[in-house]
RODO-2510 file (C-alpha; in nm, 4 decimals, decimal comma):
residues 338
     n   res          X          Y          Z
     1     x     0,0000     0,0000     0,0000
     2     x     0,1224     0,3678    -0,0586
     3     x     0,0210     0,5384     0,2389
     4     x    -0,0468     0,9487     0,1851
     5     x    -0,3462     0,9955     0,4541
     6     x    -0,0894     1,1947     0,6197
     7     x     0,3047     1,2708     0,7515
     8     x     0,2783     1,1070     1,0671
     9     x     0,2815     0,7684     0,9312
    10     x     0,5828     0,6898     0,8618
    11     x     0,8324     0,4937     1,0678
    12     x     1,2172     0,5095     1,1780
    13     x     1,4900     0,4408     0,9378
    14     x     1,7589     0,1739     1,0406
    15     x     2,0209     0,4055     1,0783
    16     x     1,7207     0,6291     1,3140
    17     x     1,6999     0,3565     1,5409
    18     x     2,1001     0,2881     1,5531
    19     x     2,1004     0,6706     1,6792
    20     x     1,8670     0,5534     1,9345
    21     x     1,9572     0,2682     2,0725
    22     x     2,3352     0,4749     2,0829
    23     x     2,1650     0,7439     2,2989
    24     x     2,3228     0,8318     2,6627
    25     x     1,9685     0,8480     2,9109
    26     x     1,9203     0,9031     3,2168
    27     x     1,5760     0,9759     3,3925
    28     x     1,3839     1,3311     3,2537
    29     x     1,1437     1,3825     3,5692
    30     x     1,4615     1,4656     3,7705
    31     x     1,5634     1,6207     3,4664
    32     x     1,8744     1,4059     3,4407
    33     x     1,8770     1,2801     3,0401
    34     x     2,1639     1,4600     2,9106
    35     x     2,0172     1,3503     2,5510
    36     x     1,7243     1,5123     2,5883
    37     x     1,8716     1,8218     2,8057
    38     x     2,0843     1,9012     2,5432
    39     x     1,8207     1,8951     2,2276
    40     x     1,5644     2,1115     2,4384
    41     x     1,8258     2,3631     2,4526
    42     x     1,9498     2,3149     2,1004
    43     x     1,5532     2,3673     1,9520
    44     x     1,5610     2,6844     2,1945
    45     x     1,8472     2,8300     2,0745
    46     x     1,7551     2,7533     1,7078
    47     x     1,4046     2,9103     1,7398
    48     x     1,5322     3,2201     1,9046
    49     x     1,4059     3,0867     2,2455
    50     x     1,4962     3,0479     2,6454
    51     x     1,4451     2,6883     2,6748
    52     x     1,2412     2,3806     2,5673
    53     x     1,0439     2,1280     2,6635
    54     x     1,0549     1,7748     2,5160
    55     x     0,6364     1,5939     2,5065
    56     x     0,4874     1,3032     2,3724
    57     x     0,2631     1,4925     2,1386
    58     x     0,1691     1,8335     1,9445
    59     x    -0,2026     1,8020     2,0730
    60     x     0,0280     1,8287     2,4508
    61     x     0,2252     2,0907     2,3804
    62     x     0,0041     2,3632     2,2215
    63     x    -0,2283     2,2252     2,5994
    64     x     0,1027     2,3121     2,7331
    65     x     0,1376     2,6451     2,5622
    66     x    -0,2176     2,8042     2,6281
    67     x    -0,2327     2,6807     2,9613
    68     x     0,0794     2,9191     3,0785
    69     x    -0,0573     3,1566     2,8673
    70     x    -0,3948     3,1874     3,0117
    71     x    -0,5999     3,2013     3,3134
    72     x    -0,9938     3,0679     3,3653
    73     x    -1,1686     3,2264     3,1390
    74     x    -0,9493     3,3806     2,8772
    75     x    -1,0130     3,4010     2,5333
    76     x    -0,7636     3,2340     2,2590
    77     x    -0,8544     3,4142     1,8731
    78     x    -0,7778     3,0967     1,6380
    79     x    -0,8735     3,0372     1,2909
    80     x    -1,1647     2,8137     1,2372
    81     x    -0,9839     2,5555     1,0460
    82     x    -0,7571     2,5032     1,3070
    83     x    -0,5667     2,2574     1,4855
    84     x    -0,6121     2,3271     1,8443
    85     x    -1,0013     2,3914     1,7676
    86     x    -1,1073     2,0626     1,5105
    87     x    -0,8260     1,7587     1,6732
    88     x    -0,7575     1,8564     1,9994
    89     x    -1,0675     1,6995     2,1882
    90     x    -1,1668     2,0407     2,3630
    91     x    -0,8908     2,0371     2,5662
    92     x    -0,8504     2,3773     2,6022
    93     x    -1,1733     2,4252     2,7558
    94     x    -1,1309     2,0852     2,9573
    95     x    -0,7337     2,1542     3,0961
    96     x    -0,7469     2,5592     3,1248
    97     x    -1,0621     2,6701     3,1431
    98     x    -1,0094     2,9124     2,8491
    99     x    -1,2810     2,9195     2,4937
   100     x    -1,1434     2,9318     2,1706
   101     x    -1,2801     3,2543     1,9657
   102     x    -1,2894     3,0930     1,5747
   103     x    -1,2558     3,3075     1,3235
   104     x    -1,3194     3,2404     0,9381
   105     x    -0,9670     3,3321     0,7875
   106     x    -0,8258     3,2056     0,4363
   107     x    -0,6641     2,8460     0,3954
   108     x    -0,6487     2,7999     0,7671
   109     x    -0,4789     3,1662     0,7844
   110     x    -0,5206     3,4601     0,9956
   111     x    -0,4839     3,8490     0,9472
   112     x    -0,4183     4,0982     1,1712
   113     x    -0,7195     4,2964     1,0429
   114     x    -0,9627     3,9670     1,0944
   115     x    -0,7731     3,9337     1,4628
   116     x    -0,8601     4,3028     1,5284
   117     x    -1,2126     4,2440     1,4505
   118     x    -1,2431     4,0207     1,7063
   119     x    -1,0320     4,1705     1,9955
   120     x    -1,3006     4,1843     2,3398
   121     x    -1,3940     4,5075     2,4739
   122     x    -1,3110     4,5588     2,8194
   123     x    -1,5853     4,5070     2,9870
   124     x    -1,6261     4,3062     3,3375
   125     x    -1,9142     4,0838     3,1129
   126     x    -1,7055     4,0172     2,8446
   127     x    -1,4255     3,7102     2,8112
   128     x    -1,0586     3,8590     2,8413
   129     x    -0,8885     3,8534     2,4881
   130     x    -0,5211     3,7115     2,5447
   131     x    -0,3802     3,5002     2,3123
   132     x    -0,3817     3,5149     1,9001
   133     x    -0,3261     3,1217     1,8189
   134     x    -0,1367     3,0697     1,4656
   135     x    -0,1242     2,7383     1,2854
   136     x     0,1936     2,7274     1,0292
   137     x     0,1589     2,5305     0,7833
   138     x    -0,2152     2,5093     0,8171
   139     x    -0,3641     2,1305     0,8096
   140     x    -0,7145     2,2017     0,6555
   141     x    -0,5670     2,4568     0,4852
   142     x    -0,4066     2,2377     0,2888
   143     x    -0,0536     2,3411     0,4318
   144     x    -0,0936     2,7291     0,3518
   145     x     0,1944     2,9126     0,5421
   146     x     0,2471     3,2429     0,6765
   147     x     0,4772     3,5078     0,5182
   148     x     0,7183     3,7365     0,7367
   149     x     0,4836     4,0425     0,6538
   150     x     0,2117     3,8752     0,7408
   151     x     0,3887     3,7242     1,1196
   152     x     0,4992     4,0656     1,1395
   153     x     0,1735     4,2569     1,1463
   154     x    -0,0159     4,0275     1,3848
   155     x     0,2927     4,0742     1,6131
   156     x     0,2429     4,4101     1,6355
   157     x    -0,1002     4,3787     1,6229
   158     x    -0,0681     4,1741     1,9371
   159     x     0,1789     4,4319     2,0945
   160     x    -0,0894     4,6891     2,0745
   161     x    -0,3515     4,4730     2,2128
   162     x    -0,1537     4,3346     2,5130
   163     x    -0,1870     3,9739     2,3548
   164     x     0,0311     3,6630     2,3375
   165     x     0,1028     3,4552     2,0622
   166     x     0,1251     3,1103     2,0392
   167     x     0,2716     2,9334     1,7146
   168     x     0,1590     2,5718     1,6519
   169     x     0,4368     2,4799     1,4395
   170     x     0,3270     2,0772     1,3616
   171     x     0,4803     2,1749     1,0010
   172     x     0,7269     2,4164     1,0828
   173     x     1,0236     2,2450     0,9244
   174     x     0,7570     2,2845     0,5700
   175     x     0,7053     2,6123     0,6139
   176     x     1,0495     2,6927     0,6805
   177     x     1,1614     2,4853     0,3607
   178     x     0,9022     2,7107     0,1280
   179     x     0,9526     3,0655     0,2668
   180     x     1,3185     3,0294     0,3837
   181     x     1,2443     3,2087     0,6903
   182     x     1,5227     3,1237     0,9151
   183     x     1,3850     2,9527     1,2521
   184     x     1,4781     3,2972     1,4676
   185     x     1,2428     3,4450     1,3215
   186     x     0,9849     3,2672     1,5025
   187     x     1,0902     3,3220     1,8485
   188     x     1,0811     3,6902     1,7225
   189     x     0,7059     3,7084     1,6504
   190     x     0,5900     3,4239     1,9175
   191     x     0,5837     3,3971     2,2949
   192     x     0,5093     3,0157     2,2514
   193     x     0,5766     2,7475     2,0135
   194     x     0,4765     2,3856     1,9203
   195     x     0,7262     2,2164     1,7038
   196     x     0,6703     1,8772     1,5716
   197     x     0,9091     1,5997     1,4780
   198     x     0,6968     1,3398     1,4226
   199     x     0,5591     1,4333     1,0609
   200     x     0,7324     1,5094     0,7822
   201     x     1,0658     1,4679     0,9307
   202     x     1,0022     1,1090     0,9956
   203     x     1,0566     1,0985     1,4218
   204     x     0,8242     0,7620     1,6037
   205     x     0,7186     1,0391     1,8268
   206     x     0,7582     1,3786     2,0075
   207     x     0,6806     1,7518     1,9829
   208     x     0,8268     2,0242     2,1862
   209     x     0,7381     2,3653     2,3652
   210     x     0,8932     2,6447     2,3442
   211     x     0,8834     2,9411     2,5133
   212     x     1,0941     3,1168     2,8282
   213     x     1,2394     2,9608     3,1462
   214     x     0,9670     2,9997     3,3664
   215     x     0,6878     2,9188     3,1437
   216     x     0,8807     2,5853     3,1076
   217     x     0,8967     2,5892     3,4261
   218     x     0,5264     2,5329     3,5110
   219     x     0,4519     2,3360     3,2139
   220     x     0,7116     2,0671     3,3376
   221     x     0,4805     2,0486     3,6627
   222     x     0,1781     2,0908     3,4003
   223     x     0,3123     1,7894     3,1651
   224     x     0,3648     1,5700     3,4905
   225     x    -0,0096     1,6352     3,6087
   226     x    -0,1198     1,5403     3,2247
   227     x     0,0783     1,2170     3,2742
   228     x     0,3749     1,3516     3,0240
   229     x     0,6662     1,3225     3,2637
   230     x     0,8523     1,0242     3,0631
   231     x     1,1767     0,8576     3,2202
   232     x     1,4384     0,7470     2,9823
   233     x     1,3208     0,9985     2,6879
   234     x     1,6350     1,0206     2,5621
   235     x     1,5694     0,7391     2,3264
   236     x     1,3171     0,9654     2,1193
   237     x     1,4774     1,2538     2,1659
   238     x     1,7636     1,0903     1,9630
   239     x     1,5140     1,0021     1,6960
   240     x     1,3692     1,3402     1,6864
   241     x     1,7249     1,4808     1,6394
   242     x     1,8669     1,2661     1,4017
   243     x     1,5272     1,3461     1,1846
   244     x     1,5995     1,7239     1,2333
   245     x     2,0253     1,6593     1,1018
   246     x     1,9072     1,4518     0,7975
   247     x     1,5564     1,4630     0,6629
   248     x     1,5072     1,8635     0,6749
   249     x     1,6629     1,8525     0,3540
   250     x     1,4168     1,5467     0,2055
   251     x     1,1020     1,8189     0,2507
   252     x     1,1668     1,9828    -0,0933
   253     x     1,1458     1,6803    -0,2577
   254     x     0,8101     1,6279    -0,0863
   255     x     0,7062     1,9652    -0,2024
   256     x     0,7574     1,8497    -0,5601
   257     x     0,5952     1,5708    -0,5430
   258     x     0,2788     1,7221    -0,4192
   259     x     0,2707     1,9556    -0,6762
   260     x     0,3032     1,7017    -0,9557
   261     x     0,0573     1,4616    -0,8425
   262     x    -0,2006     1,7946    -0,8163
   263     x    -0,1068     1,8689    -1,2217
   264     x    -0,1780     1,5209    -1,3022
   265     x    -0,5342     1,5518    -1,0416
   266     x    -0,5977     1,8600    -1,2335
   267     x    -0,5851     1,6623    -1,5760
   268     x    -0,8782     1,4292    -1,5162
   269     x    -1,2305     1,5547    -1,5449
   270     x    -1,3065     1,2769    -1,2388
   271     x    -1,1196     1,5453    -0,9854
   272     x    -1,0900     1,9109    -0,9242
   273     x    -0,8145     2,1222    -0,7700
   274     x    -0,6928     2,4495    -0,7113
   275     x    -0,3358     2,4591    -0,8075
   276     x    -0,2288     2,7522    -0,6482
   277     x    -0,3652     2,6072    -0,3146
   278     x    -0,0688     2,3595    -0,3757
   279     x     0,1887     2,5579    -0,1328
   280     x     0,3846     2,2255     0,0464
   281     x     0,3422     1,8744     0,0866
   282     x    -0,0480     1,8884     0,1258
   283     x    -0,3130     1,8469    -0,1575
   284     x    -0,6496     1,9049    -0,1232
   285     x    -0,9178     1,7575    -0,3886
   286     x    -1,2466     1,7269    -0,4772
   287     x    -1,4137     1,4247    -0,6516
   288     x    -1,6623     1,5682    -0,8945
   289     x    -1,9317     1,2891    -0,9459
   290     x    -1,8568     1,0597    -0,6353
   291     x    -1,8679     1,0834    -0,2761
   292     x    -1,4906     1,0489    -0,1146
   293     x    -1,5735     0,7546     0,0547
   294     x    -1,6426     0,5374    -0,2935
   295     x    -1,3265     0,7657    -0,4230
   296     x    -1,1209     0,6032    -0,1601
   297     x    -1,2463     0,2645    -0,2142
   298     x    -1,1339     0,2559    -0,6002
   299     x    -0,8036     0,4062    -0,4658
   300     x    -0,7575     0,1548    -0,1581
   301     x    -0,8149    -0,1169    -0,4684
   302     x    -0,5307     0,0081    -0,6308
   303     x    -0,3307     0,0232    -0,3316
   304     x    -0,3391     0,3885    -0,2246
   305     x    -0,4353     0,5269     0,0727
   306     x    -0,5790     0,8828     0,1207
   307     x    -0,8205     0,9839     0,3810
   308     x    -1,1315     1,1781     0,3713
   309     x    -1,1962     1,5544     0,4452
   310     x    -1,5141     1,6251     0,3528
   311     x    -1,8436     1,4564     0,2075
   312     x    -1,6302     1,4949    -0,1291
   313     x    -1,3075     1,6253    -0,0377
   314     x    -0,9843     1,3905     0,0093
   315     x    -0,6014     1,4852     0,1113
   316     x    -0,2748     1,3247     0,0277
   317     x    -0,0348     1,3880     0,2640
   318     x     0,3767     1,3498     0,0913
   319     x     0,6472     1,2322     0,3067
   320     x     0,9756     1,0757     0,2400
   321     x     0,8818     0,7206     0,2963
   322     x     0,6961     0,7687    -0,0629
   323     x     0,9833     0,8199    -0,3372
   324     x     0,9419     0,8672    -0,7137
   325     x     0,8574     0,5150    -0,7901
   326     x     0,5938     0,5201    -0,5563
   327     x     0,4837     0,8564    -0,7027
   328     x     0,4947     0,7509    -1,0731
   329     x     0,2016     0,4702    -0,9682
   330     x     0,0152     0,6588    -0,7940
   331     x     0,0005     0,9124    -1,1149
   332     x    -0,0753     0,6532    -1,3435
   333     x    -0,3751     0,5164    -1,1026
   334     x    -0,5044     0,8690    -1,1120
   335     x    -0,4891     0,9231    -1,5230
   336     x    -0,6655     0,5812    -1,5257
   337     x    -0,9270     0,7181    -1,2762
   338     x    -1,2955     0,7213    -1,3872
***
């Protein structure tokens, strides 16, 4: 089977789990892994951060991020489409206390005019307006990504408002490899951040927070409550870093392949696509005379696997694990649709 319903699916390389099983440990919840000590601090530094904080999952570290963020009863401003509001089980409202203000923006995207818009009064009555959540690249967005203009504004934006911003960066590493924004630049713009290793850069498992010392600080006591405080993590942390030194450079290639499977979607009468929605390693389609689910049956009969986003929408997800051999059949399934 070729397997695009999405980036997290693929699985450590040999040489991956020779990293890991090479890995010095020692036990995190005394903080005492020097493998995973050293990597929070190296993400920090790279992101233009104080210090980082090594979790099982994405879903746990945005929690992680909104809950030092917030008190009972804040406000987060998010865009409809995203993350923390569709896949994240309510947790916000379940862990913090807080509701999640969604706004319709563009492909999953936010501007700082839409944000404004939606900024509380101050009123005793109404809820408190404090953080702007960002997803980058967006997910049902179909991996849209933010420009520097466009992080700049709702920084300042934020600045005027007295607001926080958190950055769920699941995709980072995709955005970074399409804009070329260097990853200082998001510490510069964001008071929190969510970066993921187990997607496109091929990690079993782990996300991390960023954000300063003594918001780490109380979301290591947070993480431990949530049942995050792991023991020898320095195992996965190894994975995570190995995928950071040598698949980075892979997410290009993912890029193109994306792209050229949406020209050859766009060529059959069966599907339609908006090209220029085609930004990373996420395509979005439409089947024009089917419903998704029969869609993915003919596909699954092939051997393909996609997965549903709508009544008639599907996504492919590109990753490394699927090179150009796998590519070239799933092209010719698609001409051969109908």
């Amino acid at each position: 089977m070729i397997d695009l319903r999405s980036d997290t699916i693929t699985r450590p390389t040999p040489e991956m789990l020779r990293t890991m099983i090479r890995a010095e440990v020692g036990d995190d919840v005394f903080a005492a892994d020097p493998t995973v000590n050293k990597f929070q601090q190296r993400m920090a530094d790279m992101f233009g951060m104080e210090a980082g904080l090594f979790v099982p999952s994405g879903t746990m570290s945005n929690q992680l991020c909104l809950h030092v963020l917030t008190e009972p009863g804040d406000e987060v401003i998010i865009d409809e489409a995203g993350h923390v509001f569709n896949y994240e089980s309510g947790a916000a409202a379940y862990l913090s206390s807080i509701q999640l203000r969604s706004l319709k923006g563009n492909r999953g995207k936010l501007t700082s005019e839409l944000i404004e818009s939606a900024i509380r009064p101050k009123n005793e009555w109404d809820p408190k307006s404090k953080v702007i959540a960002l997803e980058n690249t967006t997910n049902k967005g179909g991996g849209a990504y933010y420009t520097k203009d466009e992080l700049t504004e709702i920084r300042e934006l934020a600045d005027r408002h007295g607001l926080f911003v958190h950055l769920d960066g699941a995709r980072i590493w995709n955005a970074m490899a399409v804009s070329g924004i260097e990853p200082d630049f998001f510490g510069s713009i964001s008071d929190t951040i969510s970066i993921c290793f187990s997607k496109g850069l091929g990690a079993p498992i782990g996300s991390m927070m960023l954000a300063n010392k003594e918001q780490i600080k109380r979301a290591r006591r947070h993480r431990k409550m949530l049942g995050g405080g792991m023991r020898q993590v320095g195992l996965l942390a190894a994975a995570a870093e190995y995928a950071v030194d040598h698949h980075q450079t892979l997410l290009d290639d993912d890029h193109k392949r994306a792209k050229k499977f949406a020209e050859t979607i766009s060529k059959n009468p069966a599907f339609g696509v908006d090209l220029s929605t085609v930004d990373t390693n996420i395509v979005l389609f439409d089947v024009v005379d089917e419903t998704a689910e029969e869609a993915l049956q003919k596909f699954s009969d092939a051997g393909i696997a996609f997965v549903p986003f709508g009544p008639k929408t599907i996504r492919a997800t590109f990753h490394f694990q699927v090179d150009d051999e796998d590519l070239e059949n799933v092209l010719k399934a698609v001409a051969e649709y109908q």
